[in-house]
C-alpha positions in Angstrom: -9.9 -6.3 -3.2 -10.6 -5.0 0.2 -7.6 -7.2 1.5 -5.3 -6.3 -0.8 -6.1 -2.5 0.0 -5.4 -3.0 3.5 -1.9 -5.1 2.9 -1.0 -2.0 1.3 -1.6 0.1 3.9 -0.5 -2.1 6.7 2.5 -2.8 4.2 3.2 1.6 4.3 2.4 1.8 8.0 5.1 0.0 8.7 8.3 2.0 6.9 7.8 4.6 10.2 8.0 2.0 12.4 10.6 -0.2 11.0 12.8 3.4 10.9 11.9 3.7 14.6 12.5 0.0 15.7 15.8 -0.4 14.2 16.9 3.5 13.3 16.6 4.6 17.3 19.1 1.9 18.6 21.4 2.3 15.7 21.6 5.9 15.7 21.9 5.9 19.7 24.8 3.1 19.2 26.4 4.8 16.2 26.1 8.3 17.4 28.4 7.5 21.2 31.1 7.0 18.2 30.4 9.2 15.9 29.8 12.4 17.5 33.4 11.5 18.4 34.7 11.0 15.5 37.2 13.7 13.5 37.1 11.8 9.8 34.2 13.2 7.4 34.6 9.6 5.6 33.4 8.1 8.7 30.1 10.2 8.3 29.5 9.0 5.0 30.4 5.0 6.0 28.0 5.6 8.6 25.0 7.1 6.5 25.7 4.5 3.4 26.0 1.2 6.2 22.8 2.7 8.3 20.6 3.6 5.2 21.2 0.4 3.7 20.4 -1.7 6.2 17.2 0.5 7.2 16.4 0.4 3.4 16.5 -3.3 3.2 14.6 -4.5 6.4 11.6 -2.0 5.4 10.9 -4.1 2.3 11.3 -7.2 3.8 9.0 -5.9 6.2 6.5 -4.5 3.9 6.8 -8.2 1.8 5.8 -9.9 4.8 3.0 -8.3 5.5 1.8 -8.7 1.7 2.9 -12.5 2.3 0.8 -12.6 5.6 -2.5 -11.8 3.7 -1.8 -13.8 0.9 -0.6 -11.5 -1.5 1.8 -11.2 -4.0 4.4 -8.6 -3.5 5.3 -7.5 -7.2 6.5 -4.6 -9.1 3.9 -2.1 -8.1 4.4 -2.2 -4.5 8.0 -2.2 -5.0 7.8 0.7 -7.7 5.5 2.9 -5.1 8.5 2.1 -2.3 11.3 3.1 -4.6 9.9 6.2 -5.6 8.9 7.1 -2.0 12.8 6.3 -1.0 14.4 8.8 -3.7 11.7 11.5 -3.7 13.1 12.1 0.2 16.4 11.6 -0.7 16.1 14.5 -3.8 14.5 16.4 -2.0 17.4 16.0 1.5 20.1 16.8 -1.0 18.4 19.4 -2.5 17.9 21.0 0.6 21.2 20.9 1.6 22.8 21.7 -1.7 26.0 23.3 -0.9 26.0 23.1 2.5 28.5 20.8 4.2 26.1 18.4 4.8 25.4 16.9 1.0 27.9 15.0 0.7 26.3 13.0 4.5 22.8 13.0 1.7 24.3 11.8 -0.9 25.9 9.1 0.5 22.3 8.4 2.8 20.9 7.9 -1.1 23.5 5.6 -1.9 22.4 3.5 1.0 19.1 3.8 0.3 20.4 2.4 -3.1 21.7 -0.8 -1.8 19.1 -1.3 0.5 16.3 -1.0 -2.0 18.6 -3.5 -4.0 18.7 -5.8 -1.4 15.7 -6.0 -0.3 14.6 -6.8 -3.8 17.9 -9.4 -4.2 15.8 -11.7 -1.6 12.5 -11.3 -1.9 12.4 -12.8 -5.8 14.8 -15.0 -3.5 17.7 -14.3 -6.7 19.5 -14.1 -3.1 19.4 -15.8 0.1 18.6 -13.9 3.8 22.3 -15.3 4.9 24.5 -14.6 1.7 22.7 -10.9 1.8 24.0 -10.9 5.6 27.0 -12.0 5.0 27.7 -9.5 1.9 26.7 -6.6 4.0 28.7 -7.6 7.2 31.8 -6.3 5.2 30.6 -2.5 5.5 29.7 -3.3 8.9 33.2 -4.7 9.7 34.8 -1.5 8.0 32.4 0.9 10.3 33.4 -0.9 13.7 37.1 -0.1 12.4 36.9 3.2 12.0 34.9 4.0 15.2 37.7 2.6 17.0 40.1 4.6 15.1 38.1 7.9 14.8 37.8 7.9 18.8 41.2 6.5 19.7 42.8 9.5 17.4 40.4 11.7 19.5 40.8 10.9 22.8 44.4 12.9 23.3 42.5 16.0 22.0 39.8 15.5 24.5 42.1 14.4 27.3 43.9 18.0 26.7 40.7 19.7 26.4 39.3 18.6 29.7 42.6 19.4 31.3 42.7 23.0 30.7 38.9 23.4 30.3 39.1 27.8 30.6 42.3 27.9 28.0 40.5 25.6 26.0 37.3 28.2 25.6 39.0 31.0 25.2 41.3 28.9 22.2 37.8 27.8 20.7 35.9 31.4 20.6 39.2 32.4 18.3 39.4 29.4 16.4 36.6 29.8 12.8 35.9 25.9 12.3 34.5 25.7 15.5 31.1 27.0 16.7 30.1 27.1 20.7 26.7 27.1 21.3 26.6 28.4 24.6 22.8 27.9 25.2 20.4 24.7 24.2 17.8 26.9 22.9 19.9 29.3 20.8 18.3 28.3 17.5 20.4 30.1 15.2 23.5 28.3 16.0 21.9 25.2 16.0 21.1 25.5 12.5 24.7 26.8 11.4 26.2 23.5 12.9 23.7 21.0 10.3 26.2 18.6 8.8 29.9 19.3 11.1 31.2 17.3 13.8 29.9 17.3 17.0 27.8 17.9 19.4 31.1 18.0 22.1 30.2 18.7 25.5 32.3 20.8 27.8 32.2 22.1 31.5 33.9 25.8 31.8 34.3 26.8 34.8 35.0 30.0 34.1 31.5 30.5 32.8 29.7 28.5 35.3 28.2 25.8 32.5 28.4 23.4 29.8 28.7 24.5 26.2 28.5 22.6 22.7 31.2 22.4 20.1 30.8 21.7 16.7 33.8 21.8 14.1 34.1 21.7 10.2 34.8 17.8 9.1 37.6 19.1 6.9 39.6 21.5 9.5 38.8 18.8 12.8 42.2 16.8 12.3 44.5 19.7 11.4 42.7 21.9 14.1 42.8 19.4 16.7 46.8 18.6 15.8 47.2 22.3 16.2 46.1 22.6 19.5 47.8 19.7 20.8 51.0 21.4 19.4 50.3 25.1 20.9 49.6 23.7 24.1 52.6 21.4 24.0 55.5 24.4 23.3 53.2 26.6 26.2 54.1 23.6 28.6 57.5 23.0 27.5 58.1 26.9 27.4 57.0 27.1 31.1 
């Protein structure tokens, strides 16, 4: 009895640090691209590919550490996990109910979905470690493709940006899908950028410092076309 209690709670201890050990590098790694990226489906590849592979290695984690004290890891361990999975995930998408970041929850829940499904795929060994690998190196595939395309259709944006840094300020502070946060501890704006594009970093010299932009996923492509274009008849017109 006593060893069974503590392979559950060894099993539990480890979802945090499973979600450390694997989520830090792959958000650190994913985020260089995506906080670059001007696609909104390229948010929700990220969160389905990240979840699902977070959500998978926790209960092969957890199952090991049943299998390491000799104990069977069956449905009730596997029922507590599930419900602990889409209890957060509700209670994400409630919180962000019409906000623009649900649809970036709902598609987190779908991962969390597959992952769970996984997970459970190999451990009644119905599928093996490699075919379960190979299976999701398909998503994988598909988000290395579109952080190569997301940033390469960024760059000449960004190239233009840094150019004319001051113009560029001033064309932001008129422009409503993007936000400037001119200051790292101004709160408020922090919270109104939960779920858009960004953080961008940019030097003004005008102002003397760096400032963050953040832009609505659905107006980045048009707004970042736009500028290219004003800019472009400007130059052509001087």
């Amino acid at each position: 009895m006593v060893t069974t209690v503590l392979a559950y709670i060894l099993a539990f201890v480890t979802i945090p640090i499973v979600a450390l050990v694997v989520g830090i590098p792959m958000n650190l790694i994913g985020g260089r691209f995506l906080h670059r990226s001007n696609n909104l489906l390229f948010y929700w590849v990220y969160g389905i590919v990240t979840n699902w592979i977070m959500a998978g290695l926790v209960f092969l984690a957890a199952s090991s550490v049943f299998h390491l004290f000799d104990r069977h890891f069956g449905w009730l361990p596997i029922t507590l996990l599930v419900i602990g999975f889409i209890t957060n995930d509700l209670s994400r998408i409630n919180q962000y109910k019409n906000t623009r970041a649900s649809g970036i929850e709902k598609c987190n829940m779908i991962g969390d979905i597959l992952g769970i499904a996984s997970g459970i795929l190999v451990i009644f060994d119905i599928v093996s470690v490699g075919m379960m690998g190979l299976i999701i190196a398909g998503p994988i595939a598909l988000f290395v493709y579109m952080c190569i395309i997301s940033t390469t259709k960024s760059f000449p944006f960004w190239d233009r940006v840094t150019e004319i840094p001051d113009d560029a300020y001033t064309w932001f502070m008129n422009e409503p899908e993007w936000i400037i946060v001119e200051h790292s501890h101004d709160l408020h704006s922090h919270q109104q950028t939960r779920g858009m594009c960004g953080p961008f970093k940019l030097f003004v010299p005008c102002i003397g410092r760096v400032v963050t932009l953040y832009c609505e996923h659905d107006a980045i492509e048009e707004s970042q076309a736009r500028f290219i274009r004003e800019h472009n008849k400007a130059n052509a017109a001087n």
